[in-house]
N, C-alpha and C positions, 0 to 999 in steps of 0.2 A: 904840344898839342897833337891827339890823334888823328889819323887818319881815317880811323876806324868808325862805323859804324853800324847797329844792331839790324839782323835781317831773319823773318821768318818768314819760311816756305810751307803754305800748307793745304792741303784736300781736304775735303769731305771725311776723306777716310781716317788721314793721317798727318802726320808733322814729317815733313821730306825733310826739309832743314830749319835747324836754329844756330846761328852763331854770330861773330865778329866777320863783316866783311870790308874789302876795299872800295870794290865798285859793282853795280849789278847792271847789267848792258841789256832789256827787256823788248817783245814784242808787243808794241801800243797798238791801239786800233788806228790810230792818223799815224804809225811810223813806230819805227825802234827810238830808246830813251835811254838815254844813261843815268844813272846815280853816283854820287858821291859822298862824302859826308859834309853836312851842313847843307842840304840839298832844301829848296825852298818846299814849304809843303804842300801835296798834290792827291789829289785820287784821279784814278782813269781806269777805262778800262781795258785790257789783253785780250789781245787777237791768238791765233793758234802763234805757233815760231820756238826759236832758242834763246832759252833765258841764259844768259851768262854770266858768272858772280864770281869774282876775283876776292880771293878767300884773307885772312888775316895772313899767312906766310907767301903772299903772292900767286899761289898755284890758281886757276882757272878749270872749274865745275861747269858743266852744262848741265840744260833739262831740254827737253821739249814740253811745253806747257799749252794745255788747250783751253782757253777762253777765261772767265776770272777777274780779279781787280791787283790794282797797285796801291799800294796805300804807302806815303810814307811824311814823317814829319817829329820832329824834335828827334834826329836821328835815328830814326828806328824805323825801318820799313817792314811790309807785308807784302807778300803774294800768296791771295786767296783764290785757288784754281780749281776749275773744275774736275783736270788730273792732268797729272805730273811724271813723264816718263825719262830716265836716262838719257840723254842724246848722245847719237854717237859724233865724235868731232868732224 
C-alpha cells in the first residue's frame, strides 16, 4: 500500500508544483493542518504562513503562501493560492 499521495500547487499565474507527495503540513485559517494519504475529505480556507510538503524521496520543500484554499479528497489535494513564494527554512 502507498504512502503516497497526489498534490497540486497552483496561482493565478502558474502551476508551482505537481507531484507524488508524503505529507503537506499547511497554514489554515483556524491553525496549521497536516495531510497524509487517505486523508478524510475537506476544503478550507489559508491564511498567509509556510506551506510544508514532504516530497516522494522524503526531502522537505517550503513555500510561503498568501491566502487561497485547500482542497483535498480521494487522495489527491490542491493548493489554490493567491501567490506562492520560495520560503527560506
Amino acid at each position: 500500500m502507498s504512502n503516497l499521495f497526489k498534490l497540486s500547487i497552483l496561482t493565478p499565474e502558474k502551476v508551482v508544483f505537481e507531484g507524488d507527495v508524503q505529507y503537506v503540513h499547511a497554514p489554515g485559517t483556524e491553525g496549521y493542518f497536516g495531510v497524509l494519504v487517505n486523508h478524510a475529505a475537506m476544503v478550507t480556507a489559508l491564511a498567509t504562513g509556510k506551506l510544508t510538503v514532504r516530497n516522494a524521496n522524503g526531502a522537505e520543500e517550503h513555500w510561503q503562501v498568501s491566502g487561497g484554499f485547500f482542497e483535498v479528497s480521494d487522495n489527491s489535494a490542491t493548493v489554490l493560492a493567491d501567490a506562492v513564494e520560495t520560503a527560506k527554512n
